[in-house]
PDB file of N, CA, C and O in Angstrom, chain B, residues numbered from 101:
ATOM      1  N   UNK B 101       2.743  -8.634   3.325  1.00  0.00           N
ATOM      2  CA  UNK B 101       2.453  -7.221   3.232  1.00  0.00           C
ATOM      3  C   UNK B 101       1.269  -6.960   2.306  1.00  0.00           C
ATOM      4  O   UNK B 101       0.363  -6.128   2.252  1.00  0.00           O
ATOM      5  N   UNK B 102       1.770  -8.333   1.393  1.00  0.00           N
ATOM      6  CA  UNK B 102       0.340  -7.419   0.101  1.00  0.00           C
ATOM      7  C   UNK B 102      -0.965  -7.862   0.849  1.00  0.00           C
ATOM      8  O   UNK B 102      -1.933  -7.374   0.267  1.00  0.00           O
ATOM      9  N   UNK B 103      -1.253  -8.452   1.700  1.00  0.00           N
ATOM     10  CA  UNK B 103      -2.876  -8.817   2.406  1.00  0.00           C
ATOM     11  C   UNK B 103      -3.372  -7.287   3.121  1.00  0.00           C
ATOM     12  O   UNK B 103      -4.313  -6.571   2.780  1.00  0.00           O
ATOM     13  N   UNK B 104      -2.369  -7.087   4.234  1.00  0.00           N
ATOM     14  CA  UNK B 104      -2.206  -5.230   4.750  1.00  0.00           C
ATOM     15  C   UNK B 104      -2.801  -4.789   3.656  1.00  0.00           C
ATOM     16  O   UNK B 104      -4.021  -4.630   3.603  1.00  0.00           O
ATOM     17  N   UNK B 105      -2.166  -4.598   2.877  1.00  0.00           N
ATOM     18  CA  UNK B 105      -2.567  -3.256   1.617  1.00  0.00           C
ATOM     19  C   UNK B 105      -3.612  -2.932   1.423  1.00  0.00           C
ATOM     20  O   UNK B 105      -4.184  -1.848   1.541  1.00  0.00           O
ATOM     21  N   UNK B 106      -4.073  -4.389   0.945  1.00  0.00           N
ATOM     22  CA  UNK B 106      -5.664  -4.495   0.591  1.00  0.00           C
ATOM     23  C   UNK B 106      -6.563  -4.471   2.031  1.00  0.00           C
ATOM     24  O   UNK B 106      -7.704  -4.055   2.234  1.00  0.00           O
ATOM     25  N   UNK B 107      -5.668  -5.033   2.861  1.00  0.00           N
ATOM     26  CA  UNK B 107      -7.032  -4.875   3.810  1.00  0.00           C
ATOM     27  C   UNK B 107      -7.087  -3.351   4.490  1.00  0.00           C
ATOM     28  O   UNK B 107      -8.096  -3.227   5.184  1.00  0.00           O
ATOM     29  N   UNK B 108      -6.245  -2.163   4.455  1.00  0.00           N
ATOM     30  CA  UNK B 108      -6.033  -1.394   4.708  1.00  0.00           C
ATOM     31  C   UNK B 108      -6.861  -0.271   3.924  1.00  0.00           C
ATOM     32  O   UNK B 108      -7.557   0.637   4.377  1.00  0.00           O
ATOM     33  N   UNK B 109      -6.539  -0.649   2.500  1.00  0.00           N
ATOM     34  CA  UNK B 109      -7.504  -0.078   1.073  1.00  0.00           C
ATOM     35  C   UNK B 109      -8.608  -0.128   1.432  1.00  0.00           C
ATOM     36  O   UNK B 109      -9.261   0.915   1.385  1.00  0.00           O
ATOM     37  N   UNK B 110      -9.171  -1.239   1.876  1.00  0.00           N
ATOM     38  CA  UNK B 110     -11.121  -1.360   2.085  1.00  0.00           C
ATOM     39  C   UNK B 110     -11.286  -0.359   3.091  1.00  0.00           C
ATOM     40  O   UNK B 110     -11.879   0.717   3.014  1.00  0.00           O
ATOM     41  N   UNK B 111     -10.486  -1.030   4.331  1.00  0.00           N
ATOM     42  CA  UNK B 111     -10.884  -0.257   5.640  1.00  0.00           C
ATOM     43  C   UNK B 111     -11.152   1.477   5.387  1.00  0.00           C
ATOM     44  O   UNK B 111     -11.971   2.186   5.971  1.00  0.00           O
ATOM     45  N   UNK B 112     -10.421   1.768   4.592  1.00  0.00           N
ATOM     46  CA  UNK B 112     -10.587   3.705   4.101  1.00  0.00           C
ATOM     47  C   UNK B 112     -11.532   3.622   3.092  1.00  0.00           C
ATOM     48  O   UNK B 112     -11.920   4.699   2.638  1.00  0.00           O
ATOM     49  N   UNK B 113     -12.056   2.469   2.571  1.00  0.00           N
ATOM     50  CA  UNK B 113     -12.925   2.805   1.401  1.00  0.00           C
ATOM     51  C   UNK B 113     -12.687   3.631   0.160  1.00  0.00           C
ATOM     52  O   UNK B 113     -13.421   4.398  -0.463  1.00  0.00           O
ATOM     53  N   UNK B 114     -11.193   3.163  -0.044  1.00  0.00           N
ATOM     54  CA  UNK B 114     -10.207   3.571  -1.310  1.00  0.00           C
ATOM     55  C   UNK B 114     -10.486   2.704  -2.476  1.00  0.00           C
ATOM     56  O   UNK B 114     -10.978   1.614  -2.187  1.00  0.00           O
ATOM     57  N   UNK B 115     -10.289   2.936  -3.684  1.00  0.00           N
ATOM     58  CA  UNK B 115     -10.011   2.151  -4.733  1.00  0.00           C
ATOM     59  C   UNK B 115      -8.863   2.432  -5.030  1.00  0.00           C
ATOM     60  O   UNK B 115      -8.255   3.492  -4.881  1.00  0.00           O
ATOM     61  N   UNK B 116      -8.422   1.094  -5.632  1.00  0.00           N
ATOM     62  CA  UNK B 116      -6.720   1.245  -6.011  1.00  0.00           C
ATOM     63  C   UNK B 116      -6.533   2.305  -6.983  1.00  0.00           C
ATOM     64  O   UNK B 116      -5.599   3.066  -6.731  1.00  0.00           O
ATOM     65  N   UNK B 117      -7.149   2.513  -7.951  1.00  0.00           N
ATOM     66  CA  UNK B 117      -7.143   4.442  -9.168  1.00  0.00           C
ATOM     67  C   UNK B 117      -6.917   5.146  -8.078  1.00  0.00           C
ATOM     68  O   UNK B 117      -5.783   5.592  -7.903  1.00  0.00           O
ATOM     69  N   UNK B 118      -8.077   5.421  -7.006  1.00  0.00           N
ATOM     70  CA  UNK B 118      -7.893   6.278  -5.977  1.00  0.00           C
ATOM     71  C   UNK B 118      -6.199   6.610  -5.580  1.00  0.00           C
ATOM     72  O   UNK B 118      -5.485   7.569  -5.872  1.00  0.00           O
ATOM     73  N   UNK B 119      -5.973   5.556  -4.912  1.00  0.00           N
ATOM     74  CA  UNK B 119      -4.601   5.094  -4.147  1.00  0.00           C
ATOM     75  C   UNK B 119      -3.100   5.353  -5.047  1.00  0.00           C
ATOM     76  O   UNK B 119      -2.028   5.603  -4.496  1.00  0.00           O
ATOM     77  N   UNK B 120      -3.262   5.255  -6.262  1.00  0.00           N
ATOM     78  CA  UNK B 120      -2.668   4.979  -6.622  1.00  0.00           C
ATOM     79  C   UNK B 120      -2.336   6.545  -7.883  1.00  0.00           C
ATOM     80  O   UNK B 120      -1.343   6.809  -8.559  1.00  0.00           O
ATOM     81  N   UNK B 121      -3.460   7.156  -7.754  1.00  0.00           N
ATOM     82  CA  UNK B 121      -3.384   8.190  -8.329  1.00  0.00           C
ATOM     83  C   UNK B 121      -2.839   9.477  -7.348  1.00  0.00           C
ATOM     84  O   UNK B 121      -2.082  10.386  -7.687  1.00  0.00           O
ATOM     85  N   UNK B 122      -3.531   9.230  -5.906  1.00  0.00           N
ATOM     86  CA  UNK B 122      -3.175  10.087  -4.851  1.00  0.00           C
ATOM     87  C   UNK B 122      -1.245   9.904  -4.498  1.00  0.00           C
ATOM     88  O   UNK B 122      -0.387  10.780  -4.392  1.00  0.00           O
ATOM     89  N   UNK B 123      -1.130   8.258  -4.391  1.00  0.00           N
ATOM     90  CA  UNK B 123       0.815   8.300  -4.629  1.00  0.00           C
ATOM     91  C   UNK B 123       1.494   8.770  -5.952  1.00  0.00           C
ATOM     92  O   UNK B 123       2.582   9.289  -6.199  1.00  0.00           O
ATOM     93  N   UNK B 124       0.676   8.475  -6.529  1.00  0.00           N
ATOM     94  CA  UNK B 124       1.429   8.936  -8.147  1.00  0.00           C
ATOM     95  C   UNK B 124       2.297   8.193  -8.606  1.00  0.00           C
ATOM     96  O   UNK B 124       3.473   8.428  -8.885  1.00  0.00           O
ATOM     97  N   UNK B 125       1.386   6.793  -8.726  1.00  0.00           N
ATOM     98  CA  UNK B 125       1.805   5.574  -9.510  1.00  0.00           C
ATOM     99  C   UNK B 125       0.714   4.811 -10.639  1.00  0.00           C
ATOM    100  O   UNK B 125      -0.516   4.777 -10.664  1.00  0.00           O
ATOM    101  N   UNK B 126       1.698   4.257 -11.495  1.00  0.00           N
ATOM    102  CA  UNK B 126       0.197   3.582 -12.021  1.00  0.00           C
ATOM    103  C   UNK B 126      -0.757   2.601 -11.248  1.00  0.00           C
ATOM    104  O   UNK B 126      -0.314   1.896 -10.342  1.00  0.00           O
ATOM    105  N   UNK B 127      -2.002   2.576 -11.606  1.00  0.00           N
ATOM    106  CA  UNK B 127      -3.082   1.640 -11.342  1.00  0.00           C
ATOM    107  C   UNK B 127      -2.162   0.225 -11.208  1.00  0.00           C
ATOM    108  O   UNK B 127      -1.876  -0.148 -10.070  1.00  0.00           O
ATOM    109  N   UNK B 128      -1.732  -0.505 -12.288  1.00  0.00           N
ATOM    110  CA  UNK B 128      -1.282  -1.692 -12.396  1.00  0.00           C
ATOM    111  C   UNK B 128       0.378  -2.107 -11.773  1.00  0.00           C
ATOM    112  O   UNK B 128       0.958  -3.183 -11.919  1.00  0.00           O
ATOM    113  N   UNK B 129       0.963  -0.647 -10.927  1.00  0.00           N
ATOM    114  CA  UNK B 129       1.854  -0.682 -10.199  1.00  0.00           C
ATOM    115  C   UNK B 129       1.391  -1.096  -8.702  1.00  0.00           C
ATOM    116  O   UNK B 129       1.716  -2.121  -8.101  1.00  0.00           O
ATOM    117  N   UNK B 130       0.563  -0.060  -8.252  1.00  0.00           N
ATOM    118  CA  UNK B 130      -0.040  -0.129  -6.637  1.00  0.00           C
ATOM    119  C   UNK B 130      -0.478  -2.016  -6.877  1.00  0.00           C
ATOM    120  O   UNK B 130       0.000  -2.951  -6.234  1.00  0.00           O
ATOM    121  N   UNK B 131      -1.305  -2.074  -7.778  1.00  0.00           N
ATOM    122  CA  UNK B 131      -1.770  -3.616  -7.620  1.00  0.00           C
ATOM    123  C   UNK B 131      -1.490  -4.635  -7.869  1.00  0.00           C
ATOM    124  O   UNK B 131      -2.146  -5.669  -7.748  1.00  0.00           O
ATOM    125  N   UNK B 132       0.013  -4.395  -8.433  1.00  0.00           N
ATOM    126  CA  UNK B 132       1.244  -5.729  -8.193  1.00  0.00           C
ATOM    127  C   UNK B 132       1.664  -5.637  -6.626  1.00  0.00           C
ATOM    128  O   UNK B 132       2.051  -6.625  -6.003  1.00  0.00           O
ATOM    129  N   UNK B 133       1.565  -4.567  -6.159  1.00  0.00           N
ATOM    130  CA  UNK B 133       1.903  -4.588  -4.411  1.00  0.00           C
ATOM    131  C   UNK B 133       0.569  -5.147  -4.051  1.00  0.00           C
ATOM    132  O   UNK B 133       0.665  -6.279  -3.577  1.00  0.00           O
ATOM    133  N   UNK B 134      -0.491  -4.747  -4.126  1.00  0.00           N
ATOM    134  CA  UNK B 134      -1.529  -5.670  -3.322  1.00  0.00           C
ATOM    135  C   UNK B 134      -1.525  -7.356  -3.820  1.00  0.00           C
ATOM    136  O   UNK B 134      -1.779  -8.226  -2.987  1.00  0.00           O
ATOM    137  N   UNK B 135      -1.299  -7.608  -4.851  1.00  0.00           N
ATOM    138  CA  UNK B 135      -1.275  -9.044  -5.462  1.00  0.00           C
ATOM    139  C   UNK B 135       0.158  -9.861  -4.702  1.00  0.00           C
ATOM    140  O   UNK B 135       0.245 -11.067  -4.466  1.00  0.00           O
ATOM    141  N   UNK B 136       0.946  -9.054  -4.491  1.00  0.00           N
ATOM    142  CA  UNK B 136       2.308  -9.806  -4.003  1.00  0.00           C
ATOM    143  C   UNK B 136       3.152  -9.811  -5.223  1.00  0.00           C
ATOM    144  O   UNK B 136       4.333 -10.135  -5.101  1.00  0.00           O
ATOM    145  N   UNK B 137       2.746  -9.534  -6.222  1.00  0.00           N
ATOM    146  CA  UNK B 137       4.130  -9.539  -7.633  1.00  0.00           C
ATOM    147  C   UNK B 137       5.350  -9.325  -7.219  1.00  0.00           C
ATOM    148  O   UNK B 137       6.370 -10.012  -7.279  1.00  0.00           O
ATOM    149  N   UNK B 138       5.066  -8.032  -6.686  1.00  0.00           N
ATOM    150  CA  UNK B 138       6.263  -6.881  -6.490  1.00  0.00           C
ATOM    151  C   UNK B 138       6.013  -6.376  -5.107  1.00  0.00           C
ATOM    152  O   UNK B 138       4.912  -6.499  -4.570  1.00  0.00           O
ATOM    153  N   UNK B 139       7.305  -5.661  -4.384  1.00  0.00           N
ATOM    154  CA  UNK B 139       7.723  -5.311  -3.310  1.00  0.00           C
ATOM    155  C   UNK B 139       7.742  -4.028  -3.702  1.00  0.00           C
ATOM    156  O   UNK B 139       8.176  -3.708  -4.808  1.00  0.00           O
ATOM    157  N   UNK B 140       7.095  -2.836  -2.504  1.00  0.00           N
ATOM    158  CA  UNK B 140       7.842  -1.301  -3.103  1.00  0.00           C
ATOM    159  C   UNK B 140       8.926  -0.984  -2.866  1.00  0.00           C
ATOM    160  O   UNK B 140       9.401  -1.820  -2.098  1.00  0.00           O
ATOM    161  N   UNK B 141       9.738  -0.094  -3.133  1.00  0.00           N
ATOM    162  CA  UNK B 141      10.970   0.199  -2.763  1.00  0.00           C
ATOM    163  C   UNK B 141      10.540   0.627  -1.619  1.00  0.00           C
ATOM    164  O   UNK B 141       9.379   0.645  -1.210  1.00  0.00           O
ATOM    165  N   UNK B 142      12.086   1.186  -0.784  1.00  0.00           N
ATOM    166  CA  UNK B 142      11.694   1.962   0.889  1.00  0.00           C
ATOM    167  C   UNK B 142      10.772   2.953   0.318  1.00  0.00           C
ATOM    168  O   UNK B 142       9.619   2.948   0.748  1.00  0.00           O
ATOM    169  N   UNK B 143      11.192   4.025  -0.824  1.00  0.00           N
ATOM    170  CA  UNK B 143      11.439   5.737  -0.808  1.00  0.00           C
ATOM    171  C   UNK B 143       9.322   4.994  -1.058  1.00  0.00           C
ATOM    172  O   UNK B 143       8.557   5.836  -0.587  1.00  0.00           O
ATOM    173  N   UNK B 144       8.803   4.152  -1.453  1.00  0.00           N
ATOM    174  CA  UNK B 144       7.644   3.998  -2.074  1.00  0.00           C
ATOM    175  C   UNK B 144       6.524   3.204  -0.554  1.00  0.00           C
ATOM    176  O   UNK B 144       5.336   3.205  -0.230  1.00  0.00           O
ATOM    177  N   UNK B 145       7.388   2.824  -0.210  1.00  0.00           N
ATOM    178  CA  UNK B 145       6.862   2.027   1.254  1.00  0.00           C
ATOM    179  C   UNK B 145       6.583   2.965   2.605  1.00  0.00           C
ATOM    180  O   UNK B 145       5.848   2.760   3.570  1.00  0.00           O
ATOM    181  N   UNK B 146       7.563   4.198   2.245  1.00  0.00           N
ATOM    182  CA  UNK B 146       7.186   5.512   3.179  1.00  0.00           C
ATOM    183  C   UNK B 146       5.698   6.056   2.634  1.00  0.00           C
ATOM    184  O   UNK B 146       4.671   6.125   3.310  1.00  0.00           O
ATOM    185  N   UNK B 147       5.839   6.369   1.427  1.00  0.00           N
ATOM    186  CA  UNK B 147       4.574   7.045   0.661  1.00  0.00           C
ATOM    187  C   UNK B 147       3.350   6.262   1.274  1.00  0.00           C
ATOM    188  O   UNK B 147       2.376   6.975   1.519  1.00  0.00           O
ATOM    189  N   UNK B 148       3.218   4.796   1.590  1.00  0.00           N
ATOM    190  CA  UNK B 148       1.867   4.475   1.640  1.00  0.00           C
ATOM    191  C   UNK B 148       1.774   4.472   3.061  1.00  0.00           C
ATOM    192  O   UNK B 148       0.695   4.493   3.653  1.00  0.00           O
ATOM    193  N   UNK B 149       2.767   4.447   3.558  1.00  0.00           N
ATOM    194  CA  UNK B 149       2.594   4.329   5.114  1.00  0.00           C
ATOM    195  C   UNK B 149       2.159   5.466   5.699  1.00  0.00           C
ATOM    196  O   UNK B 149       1.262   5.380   6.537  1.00  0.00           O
ATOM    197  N   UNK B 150       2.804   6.927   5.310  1.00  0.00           N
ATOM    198  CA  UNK B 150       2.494   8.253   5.755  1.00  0.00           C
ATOM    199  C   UNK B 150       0.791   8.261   4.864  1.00  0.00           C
ATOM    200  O   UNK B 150      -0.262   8.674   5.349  1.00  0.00           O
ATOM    201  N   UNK B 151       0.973   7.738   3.632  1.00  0.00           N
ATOM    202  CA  UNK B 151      -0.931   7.923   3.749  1.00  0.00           C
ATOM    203  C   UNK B 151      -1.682   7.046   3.725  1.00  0.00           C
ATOM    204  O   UNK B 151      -2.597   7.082   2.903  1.00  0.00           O
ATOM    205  N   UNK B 152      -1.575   6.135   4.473  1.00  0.00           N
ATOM    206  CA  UNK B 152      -2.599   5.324   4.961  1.00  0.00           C
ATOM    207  C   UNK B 152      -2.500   5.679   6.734  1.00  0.00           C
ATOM    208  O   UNK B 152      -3.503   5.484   7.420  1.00  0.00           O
ATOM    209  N   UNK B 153      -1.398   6.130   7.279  1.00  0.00           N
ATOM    210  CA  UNK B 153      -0.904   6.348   8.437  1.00  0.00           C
ATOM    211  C   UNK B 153      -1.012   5.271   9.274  1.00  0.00           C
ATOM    212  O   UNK B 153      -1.852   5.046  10.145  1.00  0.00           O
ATOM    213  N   UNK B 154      -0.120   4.664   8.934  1.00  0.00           N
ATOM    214  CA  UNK B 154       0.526   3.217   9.709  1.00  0.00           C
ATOM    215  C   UNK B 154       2.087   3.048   9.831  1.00  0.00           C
ATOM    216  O   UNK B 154       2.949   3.887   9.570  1.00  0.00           O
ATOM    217  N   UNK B 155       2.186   2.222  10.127  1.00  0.00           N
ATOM    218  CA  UNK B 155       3.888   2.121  10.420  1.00  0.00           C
ATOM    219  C   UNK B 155       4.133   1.200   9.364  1.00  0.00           C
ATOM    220  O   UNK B 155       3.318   0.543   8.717  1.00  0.00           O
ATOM    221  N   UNK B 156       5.519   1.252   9.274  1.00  0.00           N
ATOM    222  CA  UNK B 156       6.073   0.270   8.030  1.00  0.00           C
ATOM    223  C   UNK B 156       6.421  -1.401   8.904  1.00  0.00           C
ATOM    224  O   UNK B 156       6.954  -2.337   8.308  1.00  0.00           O
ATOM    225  N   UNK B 157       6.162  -1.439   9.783  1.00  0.00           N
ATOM    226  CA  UNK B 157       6.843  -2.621  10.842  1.00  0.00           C
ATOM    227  C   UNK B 157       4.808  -3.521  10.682  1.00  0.00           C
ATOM    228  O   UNK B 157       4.534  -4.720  10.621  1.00  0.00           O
ATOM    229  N   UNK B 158       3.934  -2.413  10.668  1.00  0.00           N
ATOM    230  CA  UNK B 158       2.378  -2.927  10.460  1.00  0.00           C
ATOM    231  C   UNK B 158       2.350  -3.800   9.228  1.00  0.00           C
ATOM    232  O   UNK B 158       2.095  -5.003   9.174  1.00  0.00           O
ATOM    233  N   UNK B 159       2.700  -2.858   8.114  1.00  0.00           N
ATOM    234  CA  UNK B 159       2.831  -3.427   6.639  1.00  0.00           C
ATOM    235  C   UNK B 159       3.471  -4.581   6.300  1.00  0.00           C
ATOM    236  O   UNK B 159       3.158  -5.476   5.514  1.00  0.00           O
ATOM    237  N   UNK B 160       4.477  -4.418   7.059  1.00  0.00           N
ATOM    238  CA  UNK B 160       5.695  -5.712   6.558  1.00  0.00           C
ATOM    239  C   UNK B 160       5.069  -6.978   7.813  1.00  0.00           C
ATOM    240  O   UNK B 160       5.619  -8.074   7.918  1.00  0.00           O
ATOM    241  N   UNK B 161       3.899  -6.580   8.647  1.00  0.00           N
ATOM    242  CA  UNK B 161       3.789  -7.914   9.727  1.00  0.00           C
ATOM    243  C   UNK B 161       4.806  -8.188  10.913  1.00  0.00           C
ATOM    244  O   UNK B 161       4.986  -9.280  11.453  1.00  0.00           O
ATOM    245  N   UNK B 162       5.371  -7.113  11.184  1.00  0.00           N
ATOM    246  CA  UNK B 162       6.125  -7.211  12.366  1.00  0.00           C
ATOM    247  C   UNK B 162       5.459  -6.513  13.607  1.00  0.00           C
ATOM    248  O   UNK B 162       6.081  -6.470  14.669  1.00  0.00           O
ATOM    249  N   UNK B 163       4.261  -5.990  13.497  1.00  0.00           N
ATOM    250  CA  UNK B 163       3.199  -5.705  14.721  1.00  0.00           C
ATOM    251  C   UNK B 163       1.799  -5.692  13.601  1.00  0.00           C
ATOM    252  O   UNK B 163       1.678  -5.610  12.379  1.00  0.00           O
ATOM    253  N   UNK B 164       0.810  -5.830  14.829  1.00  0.00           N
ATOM    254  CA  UNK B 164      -0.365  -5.413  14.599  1.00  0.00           C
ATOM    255  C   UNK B 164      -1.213  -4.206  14.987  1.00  0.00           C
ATOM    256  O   UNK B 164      -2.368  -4.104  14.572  1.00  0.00           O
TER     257      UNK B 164
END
């Protein structure tokens, strides 16, 4: 999932402050999800999906 993120981030020409200020998380939260540290919760995995507008089945690698 964390490869999606980031490759999803470029494709909009976001920065993670951006991204991460627009969900209303910290900087060094959103980018333990792009690094792979950490997993979001569901209630946090809806948030990026409705704004990046993708599906959660895209994110997690169960379609392309």
């Amino acid at each position: 999932m964390h490869e999606r993120l980031k490759q999803i981030r470029h494709e909009t020409g976001k920065t993670i402050k951006e991204v991460s200020s627009d969900l209303g998380m910290t900087i060094s939260a959103y980018a333990h999800y792009e690094q792979g540290i950490r997993e979001p919760s569901i209630d946090i995995l809806k948030k990026i999906c409705v704004y990046f507008g993708v599906s959660a089945d895209y994110l997690i690698g169960l379609e392309d």
